[in-house]
C-alpha positions in Angstrom: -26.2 5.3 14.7 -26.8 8.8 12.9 -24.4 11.0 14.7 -24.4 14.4 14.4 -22.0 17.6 15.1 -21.9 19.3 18.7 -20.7 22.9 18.3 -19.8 23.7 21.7 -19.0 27.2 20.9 -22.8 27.7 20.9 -23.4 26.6 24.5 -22.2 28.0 27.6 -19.2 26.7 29.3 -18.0 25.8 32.6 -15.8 28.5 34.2 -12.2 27.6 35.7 -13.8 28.4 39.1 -16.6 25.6 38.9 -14.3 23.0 37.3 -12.3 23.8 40.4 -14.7 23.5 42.5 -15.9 20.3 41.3 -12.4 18.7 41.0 -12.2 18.3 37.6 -9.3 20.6 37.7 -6.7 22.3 40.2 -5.8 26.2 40.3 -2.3 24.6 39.8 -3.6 22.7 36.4 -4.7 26.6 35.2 -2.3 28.1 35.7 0.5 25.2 34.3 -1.4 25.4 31.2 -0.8 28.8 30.8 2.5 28.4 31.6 2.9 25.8 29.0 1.0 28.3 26.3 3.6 30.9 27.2 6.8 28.2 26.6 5.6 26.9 23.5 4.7 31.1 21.9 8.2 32.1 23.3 9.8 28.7 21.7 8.2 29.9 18.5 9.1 33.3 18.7 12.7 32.2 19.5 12.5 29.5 16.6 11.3 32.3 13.8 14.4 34.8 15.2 17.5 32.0 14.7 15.3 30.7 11.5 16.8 34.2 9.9 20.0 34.0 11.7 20.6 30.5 10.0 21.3 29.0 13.3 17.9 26.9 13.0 18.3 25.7 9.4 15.9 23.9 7.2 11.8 24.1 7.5 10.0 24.6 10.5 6.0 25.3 10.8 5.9 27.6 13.9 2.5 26.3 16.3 2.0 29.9 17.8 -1.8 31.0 17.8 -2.8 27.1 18.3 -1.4 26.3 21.5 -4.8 26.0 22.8 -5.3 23.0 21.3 -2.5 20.8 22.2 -2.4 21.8 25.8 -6.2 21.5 26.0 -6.3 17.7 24.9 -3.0 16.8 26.5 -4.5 18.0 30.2 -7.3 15.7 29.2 -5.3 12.7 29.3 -3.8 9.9 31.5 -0.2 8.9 31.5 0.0 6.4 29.5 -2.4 7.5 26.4 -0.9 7.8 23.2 -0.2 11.0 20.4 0.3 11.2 17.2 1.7 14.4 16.2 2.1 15.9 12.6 4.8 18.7 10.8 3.8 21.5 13.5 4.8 19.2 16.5 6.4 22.0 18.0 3.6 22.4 20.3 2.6 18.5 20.9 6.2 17.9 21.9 6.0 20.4 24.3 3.1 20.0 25.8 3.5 15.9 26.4 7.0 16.8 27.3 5.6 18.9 30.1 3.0 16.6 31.1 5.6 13.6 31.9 7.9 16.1 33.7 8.7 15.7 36.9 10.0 18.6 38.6 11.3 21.4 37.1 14.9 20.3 36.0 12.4 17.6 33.8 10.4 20.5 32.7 13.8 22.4 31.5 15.3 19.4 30.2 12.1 18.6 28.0 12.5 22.3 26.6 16.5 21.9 26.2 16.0 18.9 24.0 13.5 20.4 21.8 15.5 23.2 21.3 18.7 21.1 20.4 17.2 18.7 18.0 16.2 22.0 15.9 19.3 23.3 16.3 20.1 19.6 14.6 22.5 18.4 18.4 23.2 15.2 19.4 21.5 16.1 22.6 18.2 17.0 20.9 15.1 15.0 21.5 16.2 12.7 18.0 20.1 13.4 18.0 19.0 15.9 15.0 17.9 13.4 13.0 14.6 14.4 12.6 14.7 18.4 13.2 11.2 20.5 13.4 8.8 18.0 11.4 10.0 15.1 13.2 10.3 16.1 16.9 9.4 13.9 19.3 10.5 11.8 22.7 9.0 8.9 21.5 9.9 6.5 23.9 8.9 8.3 27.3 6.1 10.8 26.6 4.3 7.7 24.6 4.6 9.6 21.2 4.2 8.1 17.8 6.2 11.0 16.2 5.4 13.6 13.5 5.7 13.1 10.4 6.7 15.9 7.6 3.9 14.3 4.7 0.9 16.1 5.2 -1.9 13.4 6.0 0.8 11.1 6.9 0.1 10.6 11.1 -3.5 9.7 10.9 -3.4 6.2 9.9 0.2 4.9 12.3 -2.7 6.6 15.3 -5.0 3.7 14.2 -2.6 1.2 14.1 -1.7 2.1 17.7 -5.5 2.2 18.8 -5.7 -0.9 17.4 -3.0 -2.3 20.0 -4.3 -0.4 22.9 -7.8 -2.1 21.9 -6.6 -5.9 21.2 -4.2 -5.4 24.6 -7.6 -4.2 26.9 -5.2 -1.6 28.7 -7.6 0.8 29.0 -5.4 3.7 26.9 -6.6 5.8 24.3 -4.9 7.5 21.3 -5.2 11.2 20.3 -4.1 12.3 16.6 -3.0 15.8 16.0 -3.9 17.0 12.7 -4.4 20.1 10.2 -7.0 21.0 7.8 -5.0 20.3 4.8 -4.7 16.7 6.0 -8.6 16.4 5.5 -8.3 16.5 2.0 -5.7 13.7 1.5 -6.5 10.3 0.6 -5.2 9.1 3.8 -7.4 10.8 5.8 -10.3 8.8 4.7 -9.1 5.9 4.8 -7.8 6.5 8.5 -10.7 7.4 9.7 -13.0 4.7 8.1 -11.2 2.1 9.4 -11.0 3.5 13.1 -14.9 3.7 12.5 -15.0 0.2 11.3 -13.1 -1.1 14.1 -14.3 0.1 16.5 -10.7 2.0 18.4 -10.2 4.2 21.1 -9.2 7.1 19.0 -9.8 10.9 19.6 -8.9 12.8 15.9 -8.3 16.3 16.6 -8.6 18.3 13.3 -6.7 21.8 14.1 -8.8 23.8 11.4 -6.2 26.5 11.1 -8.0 27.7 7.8 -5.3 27.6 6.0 -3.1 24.8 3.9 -0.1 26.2 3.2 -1.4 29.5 1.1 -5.0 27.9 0.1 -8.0 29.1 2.1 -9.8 25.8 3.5 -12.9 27.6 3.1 -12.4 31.0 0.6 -11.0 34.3 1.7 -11.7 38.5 0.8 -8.2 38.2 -0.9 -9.0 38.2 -4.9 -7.5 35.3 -6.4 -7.5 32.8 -3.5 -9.3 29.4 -4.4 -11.0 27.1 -1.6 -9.5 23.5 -0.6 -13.2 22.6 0.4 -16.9 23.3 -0.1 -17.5 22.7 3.4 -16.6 25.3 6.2 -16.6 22.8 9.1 -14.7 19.5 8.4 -16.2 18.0 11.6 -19.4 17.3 9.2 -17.1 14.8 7.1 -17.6 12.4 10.4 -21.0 11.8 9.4 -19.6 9.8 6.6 -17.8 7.3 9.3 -21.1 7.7 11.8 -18.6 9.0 14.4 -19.8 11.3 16.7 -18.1 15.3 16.0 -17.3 18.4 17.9 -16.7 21.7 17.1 -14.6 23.9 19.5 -13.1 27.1 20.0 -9.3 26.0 19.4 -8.6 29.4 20.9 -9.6 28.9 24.7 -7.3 25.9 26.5 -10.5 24.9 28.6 -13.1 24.7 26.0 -10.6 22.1 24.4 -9.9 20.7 27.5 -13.8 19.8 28.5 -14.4 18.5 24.7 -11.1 16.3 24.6 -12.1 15.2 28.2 -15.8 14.2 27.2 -13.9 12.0 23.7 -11.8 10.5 25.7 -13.7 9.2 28.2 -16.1 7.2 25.5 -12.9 6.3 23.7 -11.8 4.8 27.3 -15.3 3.4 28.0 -16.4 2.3 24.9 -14.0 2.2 21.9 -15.9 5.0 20.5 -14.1 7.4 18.2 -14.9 11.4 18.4 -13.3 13.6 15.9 -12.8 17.2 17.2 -12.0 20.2 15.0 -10.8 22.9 17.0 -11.1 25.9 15.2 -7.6 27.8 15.5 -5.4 30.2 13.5 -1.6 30.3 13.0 0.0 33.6 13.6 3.0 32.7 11.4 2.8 31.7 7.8 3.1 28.1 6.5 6.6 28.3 6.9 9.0 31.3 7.5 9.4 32.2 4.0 5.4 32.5 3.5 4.4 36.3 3.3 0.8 35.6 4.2 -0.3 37.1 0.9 -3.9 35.1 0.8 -5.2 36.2 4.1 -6.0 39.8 5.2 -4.7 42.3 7.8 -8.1 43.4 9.5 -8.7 38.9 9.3 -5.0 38.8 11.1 -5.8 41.4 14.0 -9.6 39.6 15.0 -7.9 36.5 15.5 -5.0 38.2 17.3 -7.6 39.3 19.6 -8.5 36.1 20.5 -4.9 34.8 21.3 -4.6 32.0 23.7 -2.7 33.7 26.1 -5.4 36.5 26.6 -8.4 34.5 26.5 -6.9 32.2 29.4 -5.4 35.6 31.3 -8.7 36.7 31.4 -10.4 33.7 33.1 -7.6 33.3 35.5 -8.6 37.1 36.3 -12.4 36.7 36.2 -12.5 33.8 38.4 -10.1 35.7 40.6 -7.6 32.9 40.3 -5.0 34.6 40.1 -3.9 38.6 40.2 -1.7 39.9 37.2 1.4 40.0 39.2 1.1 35.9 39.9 0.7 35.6 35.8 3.3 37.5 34.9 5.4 35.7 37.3 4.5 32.2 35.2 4.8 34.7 31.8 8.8 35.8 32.7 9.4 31.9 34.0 8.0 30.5 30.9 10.9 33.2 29.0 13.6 32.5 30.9 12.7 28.6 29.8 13.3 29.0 26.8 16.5 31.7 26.8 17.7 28.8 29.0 16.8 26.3 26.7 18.4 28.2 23.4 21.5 28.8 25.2 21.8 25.0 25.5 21.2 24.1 22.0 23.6 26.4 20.9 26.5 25.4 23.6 25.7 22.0 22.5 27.8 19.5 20.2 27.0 18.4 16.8 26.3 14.8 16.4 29.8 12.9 15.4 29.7 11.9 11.7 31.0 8.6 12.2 27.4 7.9 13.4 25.4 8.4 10.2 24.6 5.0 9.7 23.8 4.2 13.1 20.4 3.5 14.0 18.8 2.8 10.5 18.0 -1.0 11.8 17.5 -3.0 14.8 20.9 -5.0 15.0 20.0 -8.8 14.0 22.7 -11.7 14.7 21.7 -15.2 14.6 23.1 -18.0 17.0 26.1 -20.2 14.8 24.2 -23.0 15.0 21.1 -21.5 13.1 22.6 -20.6 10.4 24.6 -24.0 10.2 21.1 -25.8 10.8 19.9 -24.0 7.7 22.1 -24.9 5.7 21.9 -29.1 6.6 18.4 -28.5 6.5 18.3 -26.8 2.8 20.5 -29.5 1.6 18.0 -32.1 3.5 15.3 -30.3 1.9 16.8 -30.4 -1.8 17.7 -34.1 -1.7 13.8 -35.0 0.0 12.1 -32.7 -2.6 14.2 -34.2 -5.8 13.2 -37.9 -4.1 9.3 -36.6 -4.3 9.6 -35.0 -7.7 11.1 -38.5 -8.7 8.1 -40.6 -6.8 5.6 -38.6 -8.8 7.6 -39.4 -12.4 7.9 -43.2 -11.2 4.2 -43.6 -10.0 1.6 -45.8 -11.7 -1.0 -44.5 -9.6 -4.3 -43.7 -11.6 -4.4 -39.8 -10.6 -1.9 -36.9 -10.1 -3.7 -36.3 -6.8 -3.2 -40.0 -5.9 -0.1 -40.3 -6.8 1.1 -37.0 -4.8 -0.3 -38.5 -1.8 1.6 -41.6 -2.2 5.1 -39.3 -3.3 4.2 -37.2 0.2 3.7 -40.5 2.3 7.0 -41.5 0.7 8.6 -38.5 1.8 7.4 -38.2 5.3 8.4 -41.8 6.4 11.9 -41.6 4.7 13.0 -38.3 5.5 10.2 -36.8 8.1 9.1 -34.3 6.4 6.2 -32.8 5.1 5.3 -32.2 1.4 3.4 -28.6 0.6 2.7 -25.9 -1.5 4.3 -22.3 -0.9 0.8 -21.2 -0.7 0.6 -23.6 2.4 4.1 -23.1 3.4 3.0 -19.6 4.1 -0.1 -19.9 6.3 1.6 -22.5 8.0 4.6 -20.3 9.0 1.6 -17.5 10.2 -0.1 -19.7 11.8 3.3 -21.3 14.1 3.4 -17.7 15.0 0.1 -16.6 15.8 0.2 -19.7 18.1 3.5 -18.8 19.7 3.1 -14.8 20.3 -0.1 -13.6 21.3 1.6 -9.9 20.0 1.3 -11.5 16.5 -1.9 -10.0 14.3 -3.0 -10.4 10.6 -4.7 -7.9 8.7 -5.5 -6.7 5.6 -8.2 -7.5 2.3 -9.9 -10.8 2.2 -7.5 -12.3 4.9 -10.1 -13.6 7.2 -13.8 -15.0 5.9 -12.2 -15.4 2.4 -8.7 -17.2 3.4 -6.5 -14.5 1.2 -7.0 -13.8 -2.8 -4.0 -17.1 -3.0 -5.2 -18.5 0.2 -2.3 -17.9 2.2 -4.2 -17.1 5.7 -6.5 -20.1 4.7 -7.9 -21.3 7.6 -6.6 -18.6 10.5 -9.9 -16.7 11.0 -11.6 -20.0 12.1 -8.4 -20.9 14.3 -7.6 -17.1 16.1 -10.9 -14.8 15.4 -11.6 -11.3 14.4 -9.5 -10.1 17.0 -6.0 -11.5 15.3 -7.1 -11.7 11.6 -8.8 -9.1 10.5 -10.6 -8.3 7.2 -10.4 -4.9 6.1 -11.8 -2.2 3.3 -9.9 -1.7 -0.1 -7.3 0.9 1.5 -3.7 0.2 1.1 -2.2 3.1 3.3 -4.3 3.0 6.1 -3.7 -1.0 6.5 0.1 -0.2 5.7 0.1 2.8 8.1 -2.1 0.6 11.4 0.9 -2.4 11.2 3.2 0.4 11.6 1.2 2.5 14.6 0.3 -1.5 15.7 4.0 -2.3 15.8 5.0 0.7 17.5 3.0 -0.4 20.3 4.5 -3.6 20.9 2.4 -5.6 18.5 4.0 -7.7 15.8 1.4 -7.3 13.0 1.5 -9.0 9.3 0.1 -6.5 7.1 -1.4 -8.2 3.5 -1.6 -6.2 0.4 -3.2 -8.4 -2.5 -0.7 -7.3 -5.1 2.7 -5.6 -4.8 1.5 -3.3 -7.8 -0.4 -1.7 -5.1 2.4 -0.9 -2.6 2.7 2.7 -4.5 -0.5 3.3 -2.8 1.1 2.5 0.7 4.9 3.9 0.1 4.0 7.0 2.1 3.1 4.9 5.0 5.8 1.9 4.3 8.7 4.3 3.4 8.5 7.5 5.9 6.6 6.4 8.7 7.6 2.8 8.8 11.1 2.5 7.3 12.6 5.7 8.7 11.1 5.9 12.3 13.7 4.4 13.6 16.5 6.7 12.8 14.5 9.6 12.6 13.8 9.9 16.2 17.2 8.8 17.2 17.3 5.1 17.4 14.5 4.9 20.2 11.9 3.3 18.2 11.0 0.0 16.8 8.5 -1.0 14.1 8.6 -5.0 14.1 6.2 -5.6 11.3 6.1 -7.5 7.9 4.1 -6.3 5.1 3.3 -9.6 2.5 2.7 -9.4 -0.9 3.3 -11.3 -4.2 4.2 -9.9 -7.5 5.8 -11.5 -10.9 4.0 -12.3 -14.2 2.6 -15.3 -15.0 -1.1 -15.0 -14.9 -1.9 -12.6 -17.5 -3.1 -9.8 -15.4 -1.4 -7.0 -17.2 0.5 -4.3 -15.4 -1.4 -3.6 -12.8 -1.1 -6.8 -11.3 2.1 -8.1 -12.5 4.9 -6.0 -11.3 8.4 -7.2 -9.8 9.0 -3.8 -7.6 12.0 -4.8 -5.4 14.0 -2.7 -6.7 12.1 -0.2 -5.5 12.2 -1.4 -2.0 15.4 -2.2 -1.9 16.3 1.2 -2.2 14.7 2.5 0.8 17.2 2.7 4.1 15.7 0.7 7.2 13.2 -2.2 5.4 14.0 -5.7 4.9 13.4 -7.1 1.3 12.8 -11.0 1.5 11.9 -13.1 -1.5 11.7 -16.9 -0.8 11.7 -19.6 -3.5 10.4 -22.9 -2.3 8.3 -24.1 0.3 11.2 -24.5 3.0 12.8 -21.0 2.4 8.5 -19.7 2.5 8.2 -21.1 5.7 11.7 -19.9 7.5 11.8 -16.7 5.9 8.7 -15.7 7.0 8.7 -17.0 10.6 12.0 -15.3 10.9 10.5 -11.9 9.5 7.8 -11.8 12.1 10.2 -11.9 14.7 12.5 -9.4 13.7 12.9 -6.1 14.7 12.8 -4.2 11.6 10.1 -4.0 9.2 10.4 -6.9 6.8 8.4 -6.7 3.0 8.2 -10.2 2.1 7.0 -10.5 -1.3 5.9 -14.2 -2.7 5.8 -15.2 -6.6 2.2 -15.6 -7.9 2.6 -18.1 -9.9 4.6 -20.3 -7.7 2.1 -20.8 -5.0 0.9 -24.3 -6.0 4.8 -25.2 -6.2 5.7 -28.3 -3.9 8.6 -29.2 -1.9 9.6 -30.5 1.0 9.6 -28.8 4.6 11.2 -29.9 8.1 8.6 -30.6 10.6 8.8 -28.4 13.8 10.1 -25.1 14.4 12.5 -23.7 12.5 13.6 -20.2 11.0 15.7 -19.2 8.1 18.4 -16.3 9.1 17.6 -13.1 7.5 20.2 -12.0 4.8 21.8 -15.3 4.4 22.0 -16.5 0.5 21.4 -20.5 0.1 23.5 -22.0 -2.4 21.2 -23.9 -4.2 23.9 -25.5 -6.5 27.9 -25.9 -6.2 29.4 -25.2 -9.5 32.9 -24.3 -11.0 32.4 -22.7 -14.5 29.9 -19.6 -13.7 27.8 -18.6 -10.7 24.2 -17.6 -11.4 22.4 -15.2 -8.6 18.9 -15.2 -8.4 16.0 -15.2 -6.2 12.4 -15.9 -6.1 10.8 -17.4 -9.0 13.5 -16.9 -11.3 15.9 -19.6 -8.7 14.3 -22.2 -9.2 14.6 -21.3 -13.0 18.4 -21.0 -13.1 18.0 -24.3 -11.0 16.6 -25.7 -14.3 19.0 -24.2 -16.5 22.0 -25.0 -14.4 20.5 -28.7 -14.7 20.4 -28.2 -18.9 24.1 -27.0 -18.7 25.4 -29.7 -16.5 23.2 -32.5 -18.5 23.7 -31.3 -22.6 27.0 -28.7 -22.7 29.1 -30.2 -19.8 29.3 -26.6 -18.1 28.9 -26.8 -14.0 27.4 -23.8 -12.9 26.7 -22.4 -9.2 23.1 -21.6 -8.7 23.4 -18.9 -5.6 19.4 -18.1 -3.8 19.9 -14.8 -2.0 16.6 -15.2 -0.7 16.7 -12.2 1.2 17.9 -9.3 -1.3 18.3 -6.6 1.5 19.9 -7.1 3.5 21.8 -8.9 0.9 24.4 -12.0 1.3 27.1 -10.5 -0.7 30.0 -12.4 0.8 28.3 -15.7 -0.3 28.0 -13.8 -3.8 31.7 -12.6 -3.9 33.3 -16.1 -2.9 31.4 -17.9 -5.4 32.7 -15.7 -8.3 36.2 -15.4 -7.2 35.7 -19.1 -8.0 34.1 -19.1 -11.3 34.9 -15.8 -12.9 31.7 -15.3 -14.2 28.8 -13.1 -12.8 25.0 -13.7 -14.3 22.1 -12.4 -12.5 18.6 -13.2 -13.2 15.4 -11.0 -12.1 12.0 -10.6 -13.2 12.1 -6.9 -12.0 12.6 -4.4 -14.8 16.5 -4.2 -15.6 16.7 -0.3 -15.3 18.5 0.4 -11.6 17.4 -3.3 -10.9 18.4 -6.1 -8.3 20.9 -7.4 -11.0 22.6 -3.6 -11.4 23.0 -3.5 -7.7 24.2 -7.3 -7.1 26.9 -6.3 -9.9 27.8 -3.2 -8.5 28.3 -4.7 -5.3 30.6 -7.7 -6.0 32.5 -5.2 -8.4 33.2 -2.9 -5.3 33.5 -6.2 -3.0 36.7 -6.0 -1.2 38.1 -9.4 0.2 40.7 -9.7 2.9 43.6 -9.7 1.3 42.8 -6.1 -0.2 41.8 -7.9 -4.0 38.4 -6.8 -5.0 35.2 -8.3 -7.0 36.8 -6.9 -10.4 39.7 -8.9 -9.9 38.5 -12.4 -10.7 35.9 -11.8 -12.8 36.7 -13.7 -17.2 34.1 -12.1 -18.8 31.7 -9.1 -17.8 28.8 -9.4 -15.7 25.8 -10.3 -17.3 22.0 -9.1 -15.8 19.2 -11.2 -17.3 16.0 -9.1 -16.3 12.8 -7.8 -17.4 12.2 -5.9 -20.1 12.0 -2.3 -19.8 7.7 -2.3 -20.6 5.0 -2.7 -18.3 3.9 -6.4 -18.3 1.7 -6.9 -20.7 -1.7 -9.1 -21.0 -0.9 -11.0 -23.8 1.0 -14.7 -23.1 3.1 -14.8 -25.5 4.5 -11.4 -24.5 4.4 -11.5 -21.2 6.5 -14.5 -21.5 8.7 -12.9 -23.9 8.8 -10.0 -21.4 11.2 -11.8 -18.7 14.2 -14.4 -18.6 13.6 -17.7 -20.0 15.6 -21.1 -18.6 16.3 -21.1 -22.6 17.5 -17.6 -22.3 19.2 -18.6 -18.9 21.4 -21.6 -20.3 22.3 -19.5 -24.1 23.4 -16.6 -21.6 25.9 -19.1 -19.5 26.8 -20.8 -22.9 27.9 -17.6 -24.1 29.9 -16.1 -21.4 31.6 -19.4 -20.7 32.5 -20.0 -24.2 33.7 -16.5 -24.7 
């Protein structure tokens, strides 16, 4: 459409009088925004003194110079609308805070909370959980959050201008931004996709020329480097054909008219603006930063220009209002905040008996679901073994007619189904696309193409662009939209092709997604599952071939799921859609094509409850994902040629992780043998070990206790997986190397 960039500086604009006069604006909105200007400087000011008395503790990036900007653009919206707010929040807060007041003890309260939650109080905004970088009320002002990873905000903002956009309720989202973010990976990806989708989504670059101590565009200061080789970042929209606006970030009504003109075609139309305001931060990055790459006489013109002054002077010049009537709003806005510190310091610390509290959404599941599980997995195992046996018994001239006659079989003696995992899967996406109309697919290749192991096969034609949608190569910005989607009520199933490529995403999948939920105080949710596959098996080398669970499962609020056969696909991930926490669900490459049997109708597998695949007596073997149905073989080789019985234990879902099924197993066998593909460094086996070892049971005995013979991990070997067959077979646990292992520890 060839956009180009509106600097609105260059034109005349529209005094307070005649916006007044037209209605676009009340004397009352003026002079409120300058009220608000004044809280948010005096919060600052007051911030930077208990900063150096240690009463404020930790990092905070003041917002004093900018307040301009995130009054402006929060005037210029509807209740309702959406922000996304970034590591100096301090102003956004405030100024959304202030917009969903009502009445002055609202207004005060809003302040008082802020305060507190810096102060790190139970009564702050986030029960000091999240502090300066992570201040926000997220459930009442419609805020994302902030987020302390520069670049990090953008993409969630999508996510949730996605939802606003598939839910038609007319709301639009604005993202708060700095410079420095426009240099990040992120960024770009952000922003193409909110171009490619079309969202109602207002990006507000605050171009305070400065990240951290590097000049965005050069400075007078010998030594100082530039971050860019272009001075106004609102030209990097041409690259998304979005239209762009450059404003004075200085002047609250400037910003105001500009935000007001974005949102309206983001309301009318779905069409994205980016604004960079062009502002200045009187403080340093942070309070330690001596301001060393910017000059004195470059301090004092922007000074000059302070938000405060340049809105006084309109106030005056319209004859709005005389200088007694704004130093009036000036001494309330103080006494605010003096109010507002008092309160965070007479507050009380949060109780450290609540440190865990809040990291998930709490999940129980009905008795009789988990006791129909576990009839239906033995159900399952009996009607799969009679299909494996069909196939070995048929005379049938083909395989593929002698499957259909095994599934025929199947389904009239035990009514089920026969499929692959790879089916098992799109089937369980497609029960509950049909069943919740908040349910969405997106990611590469998941529409037109049917996924790269055609595991949305078929969806596109069935629910449209508007519920499965293909997207560009960009693993945080799909990553980051399910989390801003699933913030706003939507359950999205976010696709990344490989797991090797969730280190592009962890950003988005750890801090935003993972953590939101205790991070701003338990008031959150981020219902969304992010499938992948991983494991060897294909000779795709190392990018493509990772088992990364591990990884995962050390991160506090996800949900690590890993199913092993059709049945356990299917439940798993109908049950990880519907839960409240963000689930990872990662499928084996190389076991897609594997068949088994599947209950017809709905049905879900309970999250974090192991499946004992088979009872044994000698040794108990934990696995999971591939690697089960290997120690299924194996356990099948020691019963069959050495006489030994051993207990074949499916966690299926590693976190959270079925330890008690784990524990009662081995206090019957005595013998502990885990088997992963993941790499055996701080792997799943470590922590399944370490966990039975510290088990306590009821009677006060603990894991250590019963156990004959040490633990034994079985895992990956400690190289990237390489191309080669015959060493990427050598590279992970054999059913050979599965049954000499048991041998061994039996015998011994």
């Amino acid at each position: 459409m060839g956009f180009g960039v509106e600097d609105t500086r260059k034109r005349p604009q529209a005094s307070l009088k005649e916006l007044v006069k037209k209605g676009s604006i009340t004397v009352g909105d003026a002079t409120d925004w300058l009220r608000t200007i004044y809280e948010i400087r005096f919060f600052e000011e007051k911030v930077f003194d208990l900063l150096g008395q240690n009463i404020i503790k930790g990092a905070s990036h003041l917002y004093a110079g900018e307040e301009a900007v995130a009054v402006g653009s929060i005037a210029a919206i509807e209740h309702g609308d959406v922000i996304g707010s970034t590591h100096r929040g301090h102003g956004h807060c405030g100024a959304i805070g202030n917009k969903y007041a009502d009445g002055e003890e609202e207004r005060q309260n809003n302040w008082n909370q802020m305060m507190a939650e810096l102060m790190g109080k139970e009564t702050g905004y986030c029960k000091g959980r999240g502090g300066s970088m992570h201040i926000a009320d997220v459930d009442r002002c419609n805020n994302l959050g902030s987020t302390g990873i520069v670049g990090g905000n953008q993409a969630p903002a999508v996510g949730a201008a996605l939802a606003e956009k598939y839910k038609k309720t007319g709301k639009v989202v604005l993202s708060f931004f700095g410079d420095g973010s426009t240099n990040c990976g992120s960024f770009h990806e952000a922003m193409n996709m909110a171009s490619t989708l079309a969202v109602p989504l207002v990006a507000i670059v605050e171009n305070n020329l400065y990240g951290m101590s590097v000049p965005f565009f050069g400075s007078e200061i010998e030594g100082a480097v530039k971050a860019s080789n272009v001075e106004d970042i609102a030209v990097r929209a041409s690259s998304y054909d979005v239209p762009a606006v450059i404003v004075d970030g200085q002047d609250v009504v400037a910003v105001f008219l500009a935000v007001c003109d974005a949102v309206a075609k983001a309301r009318q139309s779905n069409q994205m603006t980016m604004i960079e305001a062009k502002t200045y931060r009187w403080y340093g990055h942070s309070r330690s930063d001596p301001r060393a790459y910017r000059t004195k006489a470059e301090e004092k013109a922007w000074h000059q220009r302070d938000p405060i002054i340049v809105l006084r002077e309109k106030l005056l010049a319209d004859k709005l209002c005389s200088e007694e009537q704004l130093d009036q709003i000036k001494d309330k806005a103080f006494e605010t905040i003096e109010t507002a510190t008092k309160f965070g310091i007479d507050s009380a610390w949060p109780d450290a008996a609540d440190l865990a509290k809040d990291v998930y959404v709490e999940e129980t599941y009905a008795a009789e679901i988990v006791e129909s599980d576990k009839a239906n997995s033995a159900k399952v195992a009996e009607a799969t073994a009679a299909f494996e046996a069909a196939i070995a018994a048929s005379t049938a001239k083909t395989k593929k007619e002698a499957t259909q006659q095994a599934r025929d079989q199947i389904k009239s003696q035990f009514g089920m189904d026969v499929m692959t995992i790879g089916q098992a899967v799109c089937a369980a996406q497609g029960d509950e696309l049909r069943r919740d109309q908040d349910v969405i697919i997106m990611g590469e290749d998941v529409g037109l193409y049917g996924g790269a192991y055609q595991a949305t096969r078929g969806l596109l034609t069935e629910f449209g662009t508007d519920r499965v949608i293909d997207t560009a190569i960009s693993e945080a910005a799909i990553t980051g939209a399910a989390v801003g989607a699933a913030l706003r009520g939507m359950r999205p199933i976010a696709e990344l092709m490989y797991v090797d490529f969730v280190t592009i995403a962890m950003d988005q999948l750890v801090h935003v997604g993972a953590y939101n939920r205790y991070m701003f105080g338990g008031k959150a949710k981020v219902p969304m599952v992010l499938r992948t596959e991983g494991g060897v098996g294909r000779c795709i080398a190392a990018h493509h071939s990772e088992s990364l669970e591990a990884w995962l499962m050390h991160t506090p609020g996800l949900y690590v799921v890993m199913p092993s056969t059709p049945y356990d696909a299917k439940g798993l991930l109908k049950a990880a859609i519907r839960s409240d926490n963000p689930v990872v669900f990662i499928e084996h490459k190389a076991t897609y094509g594997q068949l088994g049997a599947v209950p017809q109708g709905d049905y879900i597998i309970p999250l974090g409850v192991a499946d004992i695949k088979k009872t044994g007596t000698d040794a108990t073997i934990v696995s999971y994902s591939r690697m089960a149905m290997w120690s299924l073989e194996a356990a099948k080789v020691l019963a069959a040629e050495h006489g030994i019985d051993a207990e074949v234990i499916d966690l299926r879902t590693l976190k959270p992780m079925d330890i008690d099924t784990v524990a009662e197993s081995v206090r019957k066998t005595g013998r502990l043998i885990t088997v992963s593909e993941g790499f055996c460094t701080c792997g799943a086996g470590r922590e399944i070990a370490g966990r039975f070892m510290e088990y306590e049971f009821s009677d006060g005995s603990h894991g250590f206790d019963y156990l004959d013979a040490a633990p034994v991990n079985l895992a990956a070997a400690d190289v990237p997986p390489p191309m080669s067959e015959p060493l990427e077979t050598a590279s992970i646990p054999s059913v050979e190397t599965i049954v000499e292992t048991v041998k061994k520890i039996v015998s011994g």
